[in-house]
C-alpha positions as CSV (number, residue, x, y, z in Angstrom):
1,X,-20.6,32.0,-48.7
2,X,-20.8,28.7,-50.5
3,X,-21.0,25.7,-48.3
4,X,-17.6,23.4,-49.7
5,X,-20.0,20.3,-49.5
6,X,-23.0,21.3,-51.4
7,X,-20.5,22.6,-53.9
8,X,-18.5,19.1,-54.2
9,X,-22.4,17.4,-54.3
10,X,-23.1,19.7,-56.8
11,X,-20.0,18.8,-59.1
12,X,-20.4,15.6,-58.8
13,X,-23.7,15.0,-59.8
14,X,-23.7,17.3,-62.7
15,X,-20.4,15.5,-64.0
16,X,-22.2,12.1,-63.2
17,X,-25.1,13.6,-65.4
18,X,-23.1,14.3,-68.0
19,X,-20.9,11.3,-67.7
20,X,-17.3,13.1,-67.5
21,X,-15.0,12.2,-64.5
22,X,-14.9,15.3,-61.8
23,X,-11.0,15.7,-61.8
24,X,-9.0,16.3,-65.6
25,X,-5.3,15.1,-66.0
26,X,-5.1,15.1,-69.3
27,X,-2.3,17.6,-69.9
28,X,-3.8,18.7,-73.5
29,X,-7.3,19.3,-71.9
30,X,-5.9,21.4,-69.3
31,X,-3.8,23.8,-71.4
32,X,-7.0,24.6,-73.2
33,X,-9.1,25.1,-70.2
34,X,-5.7,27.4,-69.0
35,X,-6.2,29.7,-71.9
36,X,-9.7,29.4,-71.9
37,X,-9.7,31.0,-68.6
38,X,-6.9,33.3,-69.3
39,X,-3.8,31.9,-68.8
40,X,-0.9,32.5,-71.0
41,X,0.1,30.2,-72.9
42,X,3.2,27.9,-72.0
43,X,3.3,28.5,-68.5
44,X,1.9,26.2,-65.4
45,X,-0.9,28.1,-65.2
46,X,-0.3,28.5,-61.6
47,X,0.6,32.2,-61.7
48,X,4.1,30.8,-61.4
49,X,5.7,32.0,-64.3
50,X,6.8,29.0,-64.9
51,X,7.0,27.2,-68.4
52,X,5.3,23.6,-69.0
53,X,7.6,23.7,-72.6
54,X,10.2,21.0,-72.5
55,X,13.6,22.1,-72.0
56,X,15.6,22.3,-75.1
């Protein structure tokens, strides 16, 4: 099993290395990283179901 602290030193330093923050919140980049990684498009991608669309 993966220790959760060598993982997190891990992250860090790579993302340090290659000067982009550890956590995303831009919405755009997530959606792509969502369907990247198999997520339909339009929803949370949360496995809710949900829809991120605006309401109409």
């Amino acid at each position: 099993m993966l220790d959760q602290r060598v993982l997190a030193e891990w992250l860090e330093a790579n993302c340090a290395a290659q000067g982009v923050p550890v956590h995303v919140t831009d919405p755009g980049v997530l959606a792509r990283v969502g369907v990247l990684m198999g997520a339909a498009p339009g929803t949370d991608g949360r496995g809710s179901g949900r829809s991120t669309a605006a309401a109409s």
